[in-house]
N, C-alpha and C positions, 0 to 999 in steps of 0.2 A: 612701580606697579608690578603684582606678583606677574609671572610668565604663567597662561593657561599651561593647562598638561597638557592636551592633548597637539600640542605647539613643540614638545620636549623632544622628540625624535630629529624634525629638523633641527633645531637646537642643539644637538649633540657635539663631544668635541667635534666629531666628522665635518660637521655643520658649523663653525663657532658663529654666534652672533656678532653682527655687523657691526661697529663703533660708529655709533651718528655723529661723535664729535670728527672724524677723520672725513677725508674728501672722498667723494664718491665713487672716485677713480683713481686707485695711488698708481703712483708710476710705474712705466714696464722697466722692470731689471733683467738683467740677461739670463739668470736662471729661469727666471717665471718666462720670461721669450722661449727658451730653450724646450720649456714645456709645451709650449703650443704647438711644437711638431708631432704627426702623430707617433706614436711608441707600438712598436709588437706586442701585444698582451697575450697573454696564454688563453686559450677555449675556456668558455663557461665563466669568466668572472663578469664581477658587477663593477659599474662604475656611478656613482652617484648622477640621479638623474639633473641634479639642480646645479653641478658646476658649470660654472661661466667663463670665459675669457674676458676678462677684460680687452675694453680698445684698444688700440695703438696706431701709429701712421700708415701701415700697410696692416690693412684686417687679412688675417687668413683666410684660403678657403675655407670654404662652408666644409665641413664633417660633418658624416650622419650619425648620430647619437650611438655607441658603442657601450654592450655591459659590460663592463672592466671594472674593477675595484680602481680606486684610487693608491699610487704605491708611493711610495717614499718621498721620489721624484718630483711627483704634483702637488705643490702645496695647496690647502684645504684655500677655499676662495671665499673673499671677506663679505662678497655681496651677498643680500639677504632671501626670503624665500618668498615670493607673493605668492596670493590666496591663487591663481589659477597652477602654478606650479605647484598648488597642495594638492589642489581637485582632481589634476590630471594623475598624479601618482595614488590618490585612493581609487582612482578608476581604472589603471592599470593592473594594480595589486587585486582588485577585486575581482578579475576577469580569473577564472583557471584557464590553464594551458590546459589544449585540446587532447593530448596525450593522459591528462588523467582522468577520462571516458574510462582508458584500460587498467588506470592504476587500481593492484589489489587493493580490496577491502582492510581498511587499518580497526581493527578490534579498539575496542575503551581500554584503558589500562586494567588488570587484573585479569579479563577473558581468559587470555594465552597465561597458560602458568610458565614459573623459572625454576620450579624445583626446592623454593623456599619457603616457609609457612611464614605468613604474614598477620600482624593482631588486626582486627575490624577495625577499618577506621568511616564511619558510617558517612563522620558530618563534613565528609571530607569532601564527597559528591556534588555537592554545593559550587568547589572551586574548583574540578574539573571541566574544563572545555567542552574537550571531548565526548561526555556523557552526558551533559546537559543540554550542549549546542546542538548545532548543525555539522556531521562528522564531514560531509561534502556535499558541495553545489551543485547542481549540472549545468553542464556547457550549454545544452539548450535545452528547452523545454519535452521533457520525456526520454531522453538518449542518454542518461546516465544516471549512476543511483543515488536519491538524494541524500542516501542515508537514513537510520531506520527513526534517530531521534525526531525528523522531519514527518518522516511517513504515519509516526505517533500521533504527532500534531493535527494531524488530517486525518486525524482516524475521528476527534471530537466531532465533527463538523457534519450535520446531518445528512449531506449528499452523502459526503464515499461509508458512511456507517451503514445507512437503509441496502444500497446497490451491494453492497458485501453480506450483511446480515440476511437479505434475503435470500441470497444461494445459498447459507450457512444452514440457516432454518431448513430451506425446502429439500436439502439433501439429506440431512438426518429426520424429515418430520413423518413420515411413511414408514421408515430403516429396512430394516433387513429381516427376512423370513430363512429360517435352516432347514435344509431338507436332506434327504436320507435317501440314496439310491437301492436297489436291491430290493431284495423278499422278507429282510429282516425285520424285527419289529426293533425299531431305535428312538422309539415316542421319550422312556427314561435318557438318554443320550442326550438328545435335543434340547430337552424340558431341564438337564445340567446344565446345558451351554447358555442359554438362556438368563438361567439363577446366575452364571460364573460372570456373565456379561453387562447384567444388573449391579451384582459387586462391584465389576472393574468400571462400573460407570462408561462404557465404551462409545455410546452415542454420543454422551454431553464432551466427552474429549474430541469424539473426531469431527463434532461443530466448532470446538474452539481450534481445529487445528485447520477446517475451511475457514475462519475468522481469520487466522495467522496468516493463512496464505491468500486471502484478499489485503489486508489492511500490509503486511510487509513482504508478500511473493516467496515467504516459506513457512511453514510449522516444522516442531521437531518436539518428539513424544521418547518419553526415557522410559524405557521397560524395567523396574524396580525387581530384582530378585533376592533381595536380602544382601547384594555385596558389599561389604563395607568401603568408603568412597576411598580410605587409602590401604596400602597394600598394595595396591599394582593390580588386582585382578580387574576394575573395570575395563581397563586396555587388551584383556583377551577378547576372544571370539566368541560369541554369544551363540553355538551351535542347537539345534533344533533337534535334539535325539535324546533317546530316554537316560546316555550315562551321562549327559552334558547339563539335563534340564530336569529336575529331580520333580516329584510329584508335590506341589502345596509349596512352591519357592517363588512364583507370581506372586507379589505383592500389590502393585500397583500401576497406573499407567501415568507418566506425571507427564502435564504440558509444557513446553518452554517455550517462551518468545527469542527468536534468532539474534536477538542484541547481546544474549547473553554466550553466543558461542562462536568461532569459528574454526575451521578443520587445521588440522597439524601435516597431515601427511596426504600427499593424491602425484598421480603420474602422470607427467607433461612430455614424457617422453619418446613411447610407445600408443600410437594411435590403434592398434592392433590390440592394447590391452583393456581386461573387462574393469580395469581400473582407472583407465583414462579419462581425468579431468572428475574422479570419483573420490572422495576420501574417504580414506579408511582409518582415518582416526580423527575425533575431535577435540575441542577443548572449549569445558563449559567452566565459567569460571574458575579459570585455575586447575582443574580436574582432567584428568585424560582419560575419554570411554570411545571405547569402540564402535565401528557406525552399523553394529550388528542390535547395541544397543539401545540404540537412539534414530530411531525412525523418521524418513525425512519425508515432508507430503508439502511437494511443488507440483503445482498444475500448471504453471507457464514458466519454462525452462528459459533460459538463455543462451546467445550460443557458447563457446567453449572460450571463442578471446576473449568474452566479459565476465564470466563465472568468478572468476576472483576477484571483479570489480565486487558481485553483488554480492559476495561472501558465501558462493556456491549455490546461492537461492535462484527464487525466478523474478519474475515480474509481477511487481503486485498490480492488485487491483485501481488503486488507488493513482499511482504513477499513471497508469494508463489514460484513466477517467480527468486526471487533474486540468490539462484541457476543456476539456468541455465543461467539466464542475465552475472556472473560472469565467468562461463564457458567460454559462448562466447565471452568476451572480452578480457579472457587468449588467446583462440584462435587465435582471431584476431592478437591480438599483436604478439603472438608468430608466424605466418605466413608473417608479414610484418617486424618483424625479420631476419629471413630467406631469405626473398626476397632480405633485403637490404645486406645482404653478403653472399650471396650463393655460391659464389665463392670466391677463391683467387688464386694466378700468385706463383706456384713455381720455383725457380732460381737452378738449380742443379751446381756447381761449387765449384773450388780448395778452400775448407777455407785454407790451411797451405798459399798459395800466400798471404793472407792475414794476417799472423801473426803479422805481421811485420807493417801492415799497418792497423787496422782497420775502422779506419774515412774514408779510402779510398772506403769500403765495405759498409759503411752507407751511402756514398754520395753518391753512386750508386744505390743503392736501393730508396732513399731519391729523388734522377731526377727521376729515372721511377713512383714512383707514382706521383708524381705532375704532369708530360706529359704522364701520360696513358689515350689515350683516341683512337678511332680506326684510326686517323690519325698519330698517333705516331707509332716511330720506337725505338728498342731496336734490340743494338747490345750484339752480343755473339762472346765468341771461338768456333767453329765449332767443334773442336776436346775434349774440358775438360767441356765446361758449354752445359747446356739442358733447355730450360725453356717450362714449363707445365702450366696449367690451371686445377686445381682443382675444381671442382662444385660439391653441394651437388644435391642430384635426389629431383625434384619438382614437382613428378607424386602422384597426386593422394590428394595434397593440396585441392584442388580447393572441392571436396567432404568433409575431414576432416571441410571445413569453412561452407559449407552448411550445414551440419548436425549436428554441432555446433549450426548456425541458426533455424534448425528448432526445434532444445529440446527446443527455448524461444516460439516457436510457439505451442509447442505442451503442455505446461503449459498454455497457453489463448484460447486454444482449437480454434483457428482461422489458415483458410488456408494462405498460404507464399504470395500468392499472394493481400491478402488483409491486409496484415502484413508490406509487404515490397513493394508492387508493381510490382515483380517480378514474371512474367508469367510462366508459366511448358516450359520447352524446350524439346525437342524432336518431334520424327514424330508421328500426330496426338493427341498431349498434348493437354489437355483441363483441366481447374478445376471446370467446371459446377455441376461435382458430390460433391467437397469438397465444394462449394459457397452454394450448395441446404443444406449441412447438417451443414455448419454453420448459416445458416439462420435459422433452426430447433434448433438450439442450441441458438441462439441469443431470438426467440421465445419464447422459457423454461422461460432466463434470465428476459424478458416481464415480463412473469406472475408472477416469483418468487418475482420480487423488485417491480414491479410497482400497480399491480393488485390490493390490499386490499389498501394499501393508495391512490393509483387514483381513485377508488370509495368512500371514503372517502370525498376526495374534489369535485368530483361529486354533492355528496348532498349537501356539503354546499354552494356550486354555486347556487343549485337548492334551497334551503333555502336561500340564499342573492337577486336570481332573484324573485323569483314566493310567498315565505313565505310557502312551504310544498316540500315534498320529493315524484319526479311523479314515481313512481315503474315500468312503463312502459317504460324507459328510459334507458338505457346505453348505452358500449358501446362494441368494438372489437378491438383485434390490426389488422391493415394492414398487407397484406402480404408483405415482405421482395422482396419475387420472384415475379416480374410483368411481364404479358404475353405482346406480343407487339401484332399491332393492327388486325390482322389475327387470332391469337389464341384468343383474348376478342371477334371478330366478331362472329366466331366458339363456343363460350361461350354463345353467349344472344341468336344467334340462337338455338340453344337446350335447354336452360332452353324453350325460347317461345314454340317450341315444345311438351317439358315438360306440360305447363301450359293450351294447349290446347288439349293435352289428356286428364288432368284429368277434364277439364271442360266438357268435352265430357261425362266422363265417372261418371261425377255427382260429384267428391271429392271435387273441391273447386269451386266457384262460380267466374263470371265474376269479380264484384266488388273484391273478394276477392284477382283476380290475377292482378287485376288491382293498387289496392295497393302494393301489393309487388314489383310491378315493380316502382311504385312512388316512393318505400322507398331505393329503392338501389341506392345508390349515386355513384355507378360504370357504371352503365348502362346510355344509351342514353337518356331514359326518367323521368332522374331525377326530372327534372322540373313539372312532369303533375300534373295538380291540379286533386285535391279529392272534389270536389265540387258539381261533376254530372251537371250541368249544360251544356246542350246539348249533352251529351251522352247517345248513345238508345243503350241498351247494344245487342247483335247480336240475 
């Protein structure tokens, strides 16, 4: 009979299989005796979990299992492997050591370049491991990184997509307003950065790069300026100034998912340095660009021991929530479990009438479930059978599955109803109070991810439109919460009020409130020019 494979390991010479014709226990010789003492073995080897001693007249003391290779010395042992010494060795091997929490992040093969140009080999990804598996485990649940192949997998699955997509959405769905400080008129200025922002597609990227850093705890945006990817210049410094960043050399803003990179170079040195646990250079498939190039947007960091676990990223969304995601889908199940047998039909009746006849007692139970349905009838003896209805109690489910629901909500700190769609019930339910403070929360997440690298590209807009960087320019995020047209009227009415007190009372001058009111691109009078022409100020 062939030997399974998955049998072949033990089986190895290491392992020779056991002769059933021989006796179960061949004789002790003085060499194989000589082995049973223990031997000094050098730190770090292995020793085969499954060798045996055989008996002998005086059994040795007990030894505690030692990882030592097997040398020379000990010869391989004839006895064979049973299924529990198999089991126990796939459940040892499957456990990691707790040590590799901190082991850095190992890239897929090709990431990290060697300096050699390699031909595509496309269909090769197929028998990679690495790229296709699971790059690592974690020791427990939530405390280490599972790896991004993993974090993929869990991005299909309607819990952690909704709770990620919807901070994705609500952070770019309002974006950003530019405004112009000073006396100047910069309405043309503006009204470029706008057009240039439109081009670069700049909202739809920086919601795929909150998508990236919920679903894998980093995004990373490549700033396209024309360099050709070999030659060596992506590895320079990508500096901010008019000789470094020539006018019309923005090309594009490209997204990447963090599977495809990790960093080359960062300082573990000097905790004192602005480069500590920072790298300054990475490597995107085989490519080396600089991290002036390649913009990194983590909203939940890690500390500095695990950064090379996570490949310098943060903590995704997803890792976080998979608790409670997991919860609720025990739940679920186990409620639509229940639902589907919650009941069953007991038969109280003579078993001894039936001794004699069993099949008789089967084929009667065997008609009523096939014709049970509330059109059906089942007869009884009136006098020796009873038939019941059993149900288990369903009170109080329907709470158990909500609150289930809401521990995934309350890990993306977003209300149910913006989660699920699912409004407050009861009298006088509203969630205007939980929408006002996740929109305060969603706010935070603005400034935390978007803030330093959307000013960033700011300037080199402003360096690709104009050739100089205008300091007078930024911008704001929109408010989440929009007043409807009553409360904006009620709004411009009392600033106006505002603005002609203090003109009254000498603080800011006509022109002065006249501008502010051109530059608010919320107000009515967005449009007015700053030109003075025909206006006699009052």
């Amino acid at each position: 009979m062939p030997r399974p494979s998955f049998l072949s390991r033990w089986f190895s010479p290491r392992h020779p299989s056991a002769d059933l014709s021989a006796p179960a226990h061949p004789p002790l010789t003085a060499a194989h005796a000589s082995s049973l003492v223990p031997q000094a073995t050098p730190q770090f080897q292995r020793q085969s979990p499954f060798s045996r001693h055989p008996p002998s007249g005086t059994r040795p003391p007990r030894q505690e299992p030692r990882l030592t290779r097997p040398t020379a010395s000990v010869p391989p042992t004839p006895s064979g492997i049973g299924p529990r010494d198999m089991a126990e060795t796939l459940r040892v091997q499957s456990l990691p050591a707790q040590a590799d929490v901190f082991r850095p992040y190992q890239p897929p093969k090709g990431v990290r370049g060697d300096g050699r140009t390699h031909l595509a080999m496309d269909s090769a990804a197929s028998a990679n491991p690495g790229l296709l598996g699971w790059l690592r485990q974690a020791v427990a649940e939530g405390v280490a990184f599972p790896g991004y192949p993993r974090l993929a997998e869990l991005s299909q699955r309607a819990e952690y997509r909704h709770m990620v997509e919807v901070i994705a959405a609500e952070a770019t769905r309002e974006w950003i307003t530019f405004r112009a400080r000073g006396t100047a008129d910069k309405k043309q200025r503006l009204a470029d950065l706008e057009r240039e922002f439109t081009r670069l597609n700049v909202r739809d990227v920086l919601r795929r790069m909150a998508e990236y850093d919920g679903y894998y705890g980093m995004g990373l945006l490549y700033v396209d300026t024309g360099q050709p990817r070999t030659g060596g210049g992506l590895e320079t410094p990508l500096l901010l100034r008019p000789e470094t960043f020539r006018k019309g050399s923005l090309r594009a803003l490209v997204p990447i998912e963090p599977v495809w990179t990790t960093p080359d170079q960062y300082d573990t040195a000097n905790p004192l340095s602005t480069e500590f646990y920072q790298p300054s250079r990475w490597w995107v498939q085989g490519g080396l660009l600089h991290s002036t190039r390649l913009l990194q947007f983590v909203s939940r960091p890690v500390p500095d021991l695990l950064k090379p676990a996570y490949n310098f990223g943060g903590l995704s969304l997803s890792q976080m929530a998979r608790p409670a995601v997991e919860n609720w889908l025990r739940t679920r199940q186990s409620v639509s479990d229940l639902l589907n047998a919650f009941s069953i039909v007991a038969l109280s009746t003579d078993m001894s009438a039936y001794a004699q006849d069993p099949e008789g007692l089967l084929s009667r139970i065997e008609a009523f479930n096939r014709f049970r349905s509330n059109r059906g009838t089942f007869v009884l003896d009136k006098d020796r059978e009873k038939l019941e209805l059993l149900a288990a109690p369903l009170a109080g489910l329907d709470r158990l599955q909500a609150q289930a629901q809401e521990q995934m909500c309350a890990v993306a700190q977003e209300p149910l109803v913006k989660f699920t769609g699912i409004t407050p019930s009861g009298l006088n339910a509203s969630a205007d109070g939980e929408i006002r403070v996740f929109y305060d929360r969603v706010h935070a997440f603005q400034e935390t991810l978007y803030r330093k690298n959307l000013t960033t590209i700011l300037h080199m807009v402003m360096l690709n439109l104009w050739g100089e960087i205008d300091p007078e320019i930024d911008f704001t995020f929109v408010s989440l919460w929009q007043m409807d047209e009553l409360a904006r009227a009620t709004l411009q009415k009392t600033r106006a009020d505002i603005d002609a007190q203090n003109i009254r009372s000498g603080i800011i001058t006509p022109t002065e409130a006249r501008s502010r009111t051109a530059h608010d691109t919320s107000g009515q009078y967005a449009s007015v020019s700053l030109d003075h022409s025909g206006f006699v100020p009052p």
